[in-house]
C-alpha positions as CSV (number, residue, x, y, z in Angstrom):
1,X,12.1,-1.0,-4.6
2,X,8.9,-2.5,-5.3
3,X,6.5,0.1,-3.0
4,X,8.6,2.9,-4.7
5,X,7.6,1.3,-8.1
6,X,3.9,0.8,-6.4
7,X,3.9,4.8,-5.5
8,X,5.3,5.9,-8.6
9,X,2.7,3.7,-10.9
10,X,-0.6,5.1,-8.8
11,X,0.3,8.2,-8.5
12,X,0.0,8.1,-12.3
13,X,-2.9,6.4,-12.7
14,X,-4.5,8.8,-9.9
15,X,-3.4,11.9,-12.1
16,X,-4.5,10.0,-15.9
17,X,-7.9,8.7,-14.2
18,X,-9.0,11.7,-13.0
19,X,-9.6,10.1,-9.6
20,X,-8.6,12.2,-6.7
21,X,-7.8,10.1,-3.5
22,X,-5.4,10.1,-1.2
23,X,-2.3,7.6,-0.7
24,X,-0.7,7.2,2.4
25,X,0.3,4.4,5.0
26,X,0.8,3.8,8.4
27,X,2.5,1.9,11.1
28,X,1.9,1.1,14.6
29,X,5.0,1.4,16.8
30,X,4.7,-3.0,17.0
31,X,6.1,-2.5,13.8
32,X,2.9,-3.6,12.2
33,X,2.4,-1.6,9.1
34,X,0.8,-1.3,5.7
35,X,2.5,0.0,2.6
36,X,-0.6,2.4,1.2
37,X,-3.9,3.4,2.2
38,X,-5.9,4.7,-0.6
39,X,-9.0,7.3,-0.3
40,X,-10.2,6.6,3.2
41,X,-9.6,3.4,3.8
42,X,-11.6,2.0,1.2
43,X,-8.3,-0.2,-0.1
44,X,-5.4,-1.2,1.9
45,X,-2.4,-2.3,-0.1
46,X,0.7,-4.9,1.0
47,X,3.6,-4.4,-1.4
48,X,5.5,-7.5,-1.4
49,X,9.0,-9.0,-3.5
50,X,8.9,-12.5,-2.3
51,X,8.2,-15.3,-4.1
52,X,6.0,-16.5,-1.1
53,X,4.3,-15.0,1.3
54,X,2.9,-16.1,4.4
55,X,0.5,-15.1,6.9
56,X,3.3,-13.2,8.9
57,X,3.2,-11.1,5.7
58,X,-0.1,-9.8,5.9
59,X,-1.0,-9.0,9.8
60,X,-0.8,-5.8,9.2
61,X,-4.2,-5.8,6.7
62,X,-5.9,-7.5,9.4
């Protein structure tokens, strides 16, 4: 729910800012993703709904 939310709310400020980038994500077939990729590259995003998150969490920004 929370990357839907994520989507939803920059795909807004993308269209309200004027700024033109792309959004997308990717995963490697380990299973190591990340949730969005904005313009090229310049910002990777890891959507999260846990109270904490570890290092596990985040291997895919690395």
């Amino acid at each position: 729910m929370r990357q839907h939310q994520l989507a939803h709310d920059s795909s807004l400020e993308r269209s309200y800012s004027g700024l033109h980038y792309d959004l997308s994500h990717w995963r490697l077939s380990t299973g190591v993703e990340v949730d969005f990729i904005a313009g090229e590259m310049q910002v990777a995003i890891e959507a999260k709904s846990a109270r904490r998150i570890d290092d596990d969490d985040l291997k895919g920004l690395r």
